[in-house]
C-alpha positions in Angstrom: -149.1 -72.6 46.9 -149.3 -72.8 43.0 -147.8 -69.9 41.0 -150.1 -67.3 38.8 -148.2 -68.3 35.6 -150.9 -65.8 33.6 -149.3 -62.9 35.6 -146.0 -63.5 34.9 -143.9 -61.8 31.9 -142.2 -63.4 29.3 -139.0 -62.3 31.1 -139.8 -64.2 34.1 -141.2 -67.2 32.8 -138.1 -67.4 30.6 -136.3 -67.4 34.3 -138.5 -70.4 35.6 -137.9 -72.5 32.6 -134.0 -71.9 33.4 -135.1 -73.0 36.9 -136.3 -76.0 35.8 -133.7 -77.1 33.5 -136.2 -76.5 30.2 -135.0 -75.1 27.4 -135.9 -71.1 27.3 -137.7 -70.9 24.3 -140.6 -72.8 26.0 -141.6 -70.0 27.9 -142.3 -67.9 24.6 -144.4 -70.8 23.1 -146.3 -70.8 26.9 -146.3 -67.1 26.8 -148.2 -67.4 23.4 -150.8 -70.1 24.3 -152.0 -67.9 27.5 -151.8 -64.4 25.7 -152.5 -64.9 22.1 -154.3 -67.9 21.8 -155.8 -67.8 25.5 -156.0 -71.7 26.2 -157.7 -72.8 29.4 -155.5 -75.7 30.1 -152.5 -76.7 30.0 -153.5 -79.9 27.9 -153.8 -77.2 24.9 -150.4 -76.5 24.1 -149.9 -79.2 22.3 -146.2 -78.4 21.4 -145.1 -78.4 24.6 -143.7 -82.0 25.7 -146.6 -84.6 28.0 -143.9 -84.3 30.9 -143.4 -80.6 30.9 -147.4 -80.3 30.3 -147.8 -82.4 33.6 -144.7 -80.1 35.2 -146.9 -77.1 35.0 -149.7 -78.3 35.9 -148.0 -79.2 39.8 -146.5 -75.7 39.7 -148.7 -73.5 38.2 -152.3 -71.7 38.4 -154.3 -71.1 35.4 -156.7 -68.4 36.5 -160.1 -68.9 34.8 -163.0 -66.9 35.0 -166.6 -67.8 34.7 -169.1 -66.4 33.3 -172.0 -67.0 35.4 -174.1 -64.1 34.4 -174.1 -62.2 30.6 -176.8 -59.0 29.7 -177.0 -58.2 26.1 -179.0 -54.7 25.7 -181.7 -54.6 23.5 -181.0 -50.7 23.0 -177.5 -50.8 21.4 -176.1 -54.4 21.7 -173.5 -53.6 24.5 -172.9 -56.6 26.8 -172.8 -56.5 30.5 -170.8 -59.7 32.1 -170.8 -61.0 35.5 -167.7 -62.7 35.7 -166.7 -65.3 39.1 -163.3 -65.7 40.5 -161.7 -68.8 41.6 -162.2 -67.8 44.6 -165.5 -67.2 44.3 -165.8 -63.5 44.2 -167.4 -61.7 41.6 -166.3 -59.0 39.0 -168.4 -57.1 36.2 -167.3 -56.3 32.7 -169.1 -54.9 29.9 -168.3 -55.3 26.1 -169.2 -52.5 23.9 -169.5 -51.6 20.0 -168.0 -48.5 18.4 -167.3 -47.8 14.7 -163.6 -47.6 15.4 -163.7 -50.7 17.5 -164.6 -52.7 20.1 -164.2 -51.9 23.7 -164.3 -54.0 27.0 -164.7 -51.6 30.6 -162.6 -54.3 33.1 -162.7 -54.4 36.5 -159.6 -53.6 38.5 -160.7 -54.4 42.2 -163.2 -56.3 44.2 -165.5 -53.7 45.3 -163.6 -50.2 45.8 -163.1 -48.3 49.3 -163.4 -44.7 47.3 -166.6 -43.7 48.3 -167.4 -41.9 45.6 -171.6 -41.5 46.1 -172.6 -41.8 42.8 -171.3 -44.8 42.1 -172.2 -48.3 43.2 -169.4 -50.0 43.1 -167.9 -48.7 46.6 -171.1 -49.7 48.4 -169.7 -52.4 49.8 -166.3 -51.4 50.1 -163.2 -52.8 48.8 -163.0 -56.7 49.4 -159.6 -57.3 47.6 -157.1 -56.4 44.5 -157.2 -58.0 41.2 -154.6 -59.8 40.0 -152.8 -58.9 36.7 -154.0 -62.0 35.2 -158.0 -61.4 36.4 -157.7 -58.0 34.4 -156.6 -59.9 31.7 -159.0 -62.4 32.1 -162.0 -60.7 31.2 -160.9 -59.3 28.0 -160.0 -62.9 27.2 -163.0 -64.3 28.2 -165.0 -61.5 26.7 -163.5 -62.2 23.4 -163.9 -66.0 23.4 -167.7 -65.7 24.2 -168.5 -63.1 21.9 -166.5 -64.0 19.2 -165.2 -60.0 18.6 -161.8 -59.0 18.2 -161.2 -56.3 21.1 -159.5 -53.1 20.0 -159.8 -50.8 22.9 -159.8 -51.5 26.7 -161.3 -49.1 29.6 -160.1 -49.3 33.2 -162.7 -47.9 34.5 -165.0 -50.8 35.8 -165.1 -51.8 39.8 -162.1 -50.2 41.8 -160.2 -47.5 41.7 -157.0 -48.6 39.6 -154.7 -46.8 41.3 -155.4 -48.0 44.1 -154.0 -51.4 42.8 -151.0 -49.6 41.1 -148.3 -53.0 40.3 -151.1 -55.1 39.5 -152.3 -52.7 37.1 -148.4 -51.9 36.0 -148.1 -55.2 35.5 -151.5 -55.9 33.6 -150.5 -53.0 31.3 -147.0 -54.6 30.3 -148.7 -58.1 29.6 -151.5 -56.6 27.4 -149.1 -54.4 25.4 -146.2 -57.4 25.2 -145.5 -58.3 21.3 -146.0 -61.8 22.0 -149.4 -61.8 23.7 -152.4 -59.7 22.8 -150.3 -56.7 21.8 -152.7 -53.6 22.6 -151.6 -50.5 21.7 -150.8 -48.0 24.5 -153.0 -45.4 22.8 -156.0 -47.7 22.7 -156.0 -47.8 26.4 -157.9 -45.5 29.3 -157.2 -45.5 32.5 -159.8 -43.8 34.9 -158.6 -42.5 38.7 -160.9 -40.6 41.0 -157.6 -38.5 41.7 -154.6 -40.3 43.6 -152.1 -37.4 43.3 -148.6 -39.6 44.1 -149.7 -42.4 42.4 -151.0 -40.3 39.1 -147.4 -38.8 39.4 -145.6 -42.0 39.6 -147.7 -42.9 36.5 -146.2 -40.0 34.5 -143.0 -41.6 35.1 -144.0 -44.6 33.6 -144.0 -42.5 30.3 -147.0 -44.8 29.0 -148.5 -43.5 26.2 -152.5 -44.5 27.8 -154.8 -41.9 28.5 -155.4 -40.9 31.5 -159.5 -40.5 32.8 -159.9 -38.7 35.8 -163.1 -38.1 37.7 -163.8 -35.0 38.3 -167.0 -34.2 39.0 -167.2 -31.0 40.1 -166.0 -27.3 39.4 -164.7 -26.7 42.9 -163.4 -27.9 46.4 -166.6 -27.8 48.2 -168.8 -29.6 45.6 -166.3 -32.4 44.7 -166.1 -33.1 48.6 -169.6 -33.6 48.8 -169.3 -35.9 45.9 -165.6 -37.9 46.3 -164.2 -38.5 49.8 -161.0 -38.4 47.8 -161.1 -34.7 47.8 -160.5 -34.1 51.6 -157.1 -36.0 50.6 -156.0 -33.8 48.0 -157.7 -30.6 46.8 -158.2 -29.8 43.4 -155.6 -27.6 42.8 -152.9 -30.6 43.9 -154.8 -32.8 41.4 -154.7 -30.4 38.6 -151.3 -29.9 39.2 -150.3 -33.3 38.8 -152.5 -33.9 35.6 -149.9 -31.0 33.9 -147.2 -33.1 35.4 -148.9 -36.3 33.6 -149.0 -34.4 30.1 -145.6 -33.3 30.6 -144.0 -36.3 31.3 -146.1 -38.3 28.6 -147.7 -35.3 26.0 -150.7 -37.0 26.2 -153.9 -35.3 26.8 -155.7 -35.6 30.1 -159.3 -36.3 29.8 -161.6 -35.4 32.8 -164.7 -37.2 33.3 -167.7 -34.8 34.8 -171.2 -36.7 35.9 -173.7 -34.4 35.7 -176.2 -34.4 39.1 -179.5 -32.3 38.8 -179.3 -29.9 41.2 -175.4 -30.3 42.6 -172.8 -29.2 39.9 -174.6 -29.1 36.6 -175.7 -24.8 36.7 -174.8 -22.8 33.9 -172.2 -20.9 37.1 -170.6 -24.5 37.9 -169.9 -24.7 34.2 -168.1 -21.1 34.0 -166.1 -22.1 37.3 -165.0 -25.5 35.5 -163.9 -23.5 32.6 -162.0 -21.3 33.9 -160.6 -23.9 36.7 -159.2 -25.6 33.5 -158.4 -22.9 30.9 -155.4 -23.3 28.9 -154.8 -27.2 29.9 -154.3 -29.9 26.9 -157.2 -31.3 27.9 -160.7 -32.8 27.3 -164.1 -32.7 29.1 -166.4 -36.1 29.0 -170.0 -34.6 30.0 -171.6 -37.8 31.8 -175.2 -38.1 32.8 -175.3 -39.5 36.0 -176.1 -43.3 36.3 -179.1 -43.0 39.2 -178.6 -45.8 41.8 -181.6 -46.9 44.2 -179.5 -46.1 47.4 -178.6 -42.3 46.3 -181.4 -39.8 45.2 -179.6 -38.5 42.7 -181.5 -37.6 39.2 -180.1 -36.9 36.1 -179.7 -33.8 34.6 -182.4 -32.8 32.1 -181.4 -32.6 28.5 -181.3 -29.1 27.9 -179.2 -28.6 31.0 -176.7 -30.9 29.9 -176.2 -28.7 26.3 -176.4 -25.4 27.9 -173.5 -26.8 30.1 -171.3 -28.2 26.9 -171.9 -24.6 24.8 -170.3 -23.0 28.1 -167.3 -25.3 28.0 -167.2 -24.7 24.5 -167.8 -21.1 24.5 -164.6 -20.6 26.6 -162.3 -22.9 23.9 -162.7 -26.4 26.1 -162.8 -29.6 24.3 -166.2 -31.5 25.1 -168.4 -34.2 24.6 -171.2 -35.8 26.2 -170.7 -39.6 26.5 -173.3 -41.8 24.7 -175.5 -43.8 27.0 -174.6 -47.7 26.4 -176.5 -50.6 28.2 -178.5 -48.7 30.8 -181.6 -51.0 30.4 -178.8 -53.9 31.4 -178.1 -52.3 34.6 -174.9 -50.5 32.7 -173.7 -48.3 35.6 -170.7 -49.4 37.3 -170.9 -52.0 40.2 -175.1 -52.2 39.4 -175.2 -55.8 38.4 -172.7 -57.1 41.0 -174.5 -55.3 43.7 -177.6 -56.7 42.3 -176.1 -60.3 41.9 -174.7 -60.0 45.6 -178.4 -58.9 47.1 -180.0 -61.7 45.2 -177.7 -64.3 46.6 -177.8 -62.6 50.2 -182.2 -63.1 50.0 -181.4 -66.8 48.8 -179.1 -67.7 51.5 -182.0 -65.6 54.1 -184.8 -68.2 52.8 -182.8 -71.0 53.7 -182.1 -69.6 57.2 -185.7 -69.0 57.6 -186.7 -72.5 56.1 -184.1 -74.4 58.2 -185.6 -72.6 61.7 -189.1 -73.6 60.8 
């Protein structure tokens, strides 16, 4: 079995070219053509010798993705890809425009087994991890085929990145490495639904990212009705390990709250989340909730959604309400996969029905 030489560091592909008898500055020119340049082949690296061209080539994989499916919003210009794995799978991405820079929302995971029901990502459930590489992959590929310079990435596509910790580890170090695409820590936002060990371990990691995590509710009760997660670990656990995360890295914790007509977006749920989260460094991302055909969830009206933010900010929390990209582009997370995956699962009924007649 071929080798994943995109996921490897420049520490460890300085080890295999000591393996192999080549001299070790070869692996920071290879290191370069994958990260910086971002060839597909290994034909491309044209200062690398025919022989050892044709050596890695027998050793190595080149994980490419293709594009097979790309929504461009007619609203605010934010792109929606649906990328395929070499083995076949599918991913989404989605590219978007902001005045300080341009940001690309990866995927972590095939599917996710979270649960969370407002999202339909987890539907399906969780068919596999990403590899370090297929992170990397889209915000390569996004890059090439749009033609942008990406600033800023967003882990908070398909799967719960925590749930995938080393591969995302590992992601991280290759994105921020000098001699590849050299992202800054700060630029970066990880999103978790609330994996309290793993958050922890994180801390000690003493990355400078921000760390996202999905709320969603003011209490217990609400946010078990919401995120299976929650009968894991209770809120107060999580809380206590997002002052651990600050500790460890003085970097703000950011909590992400969908607002659901009806379930946790009353003026009361807003007091109780203030109060819940008085006196943390923190900030509060005020979300209206993505509706998804197979949950009757509606969005919170307008009004609802300020009345909630003047609360937050009455009692001294730091708020926002997110901006709304590429919703007419099916821009809630997991929609155009799951939508891609029901399309192909009617095609392959017609021919079953077509080959009995």
């Amino acid at each position: 079995m071929k080798k994943d030489i995109k996921s490897l560091s420049l520490a460890e592909l300085e080890s295999e070219m000591r393996e192999r008898k080549v001299e070790p500055f070869r692996a920071k020119q290879i290191f370069q053509w994958l990260h910086q340049k971002q060839v597909t082949s290994f034909d491309e690296m044209t200062n690398l010798s025919k022989e050892l061209r044709e050596q890695c080539k027998e050793i190595y994989e080149l994980p490419i993705l293709e594009a097979i499916e790309i929504k461009t919003s007619k609203i605010d210009g934010t792109q929606k890809y649906l990328f395929q794995l070499m083995d076949g799978n599918v991913i989404e991405s989605v590219f978007m425009k902001y005045k300080h820079g341009n940001s690309v929302c990866i995927s972590s995971q095939v599917g996710c087994r979270m649960g969370c029901r407002f999202c339909a990502s987890t539907l399906d459930g969780l068919t596999r991890c990403l590899e370090p590489s297929e992170m990397l992959e889209q915000i390569y590929r996004i890059s090439k085929l749009s033609g942008e310079r990406v600033s800023h990435i967003v882990i908070m596509g398909t799967g719960e990145p925590m749930d995938n910790e080393k591969n995302v580890l590992k992601f991280l170090s290759l994105l921020t490495d000098p001699n590849g695409l050299h992202i800054s820590q700060r630029n970066i936002t990880l999103s978790t639904c609330g994996l309290v060990p793993e958050i922890k371990r994180l801390a000690q990691e003493h990355l400078q990212i921000t760390l996202a995590i999905s709320l969603h509710a003011p209490n217990d009760e609400i946010r078990r009705q919401l995120m299976p997660i929650a009968n894991r670990y209770s809120m107060e656990e999580l809380l206590e390990a997002c002052q651990y995360y600050f500790q460890e890295t003085k970097r703000r914790i950011s909590f992400e709250y969908s607002l659901i007509q009806g379930i946790n977006d009353k003026r009361e749920h807003a007091y109780e989340l203030a109060k819940r989260i008085a006196y943390k460094n923190c900030h509060v991302n005020l979300i209206p909730v993505n509706p998804i055909k197979e949950r009757d969830f509606q969005q919170t009206q307008k009004a609802a959604i300020l009345e909630f933010k003047n609360v937050l900010e009455k009692n001294k929390i730091n708020v926002t309400i997110r901006r709304e990209m590429g919703r007419d582009i099916q821009g809630a997370c997991g929609q155009l996969r799951k939508g891609y995956q029901e399309r192909q699962q009617k095609t392959k009924e017609g021919k079953g029905c077509r080959h009995m007649d």
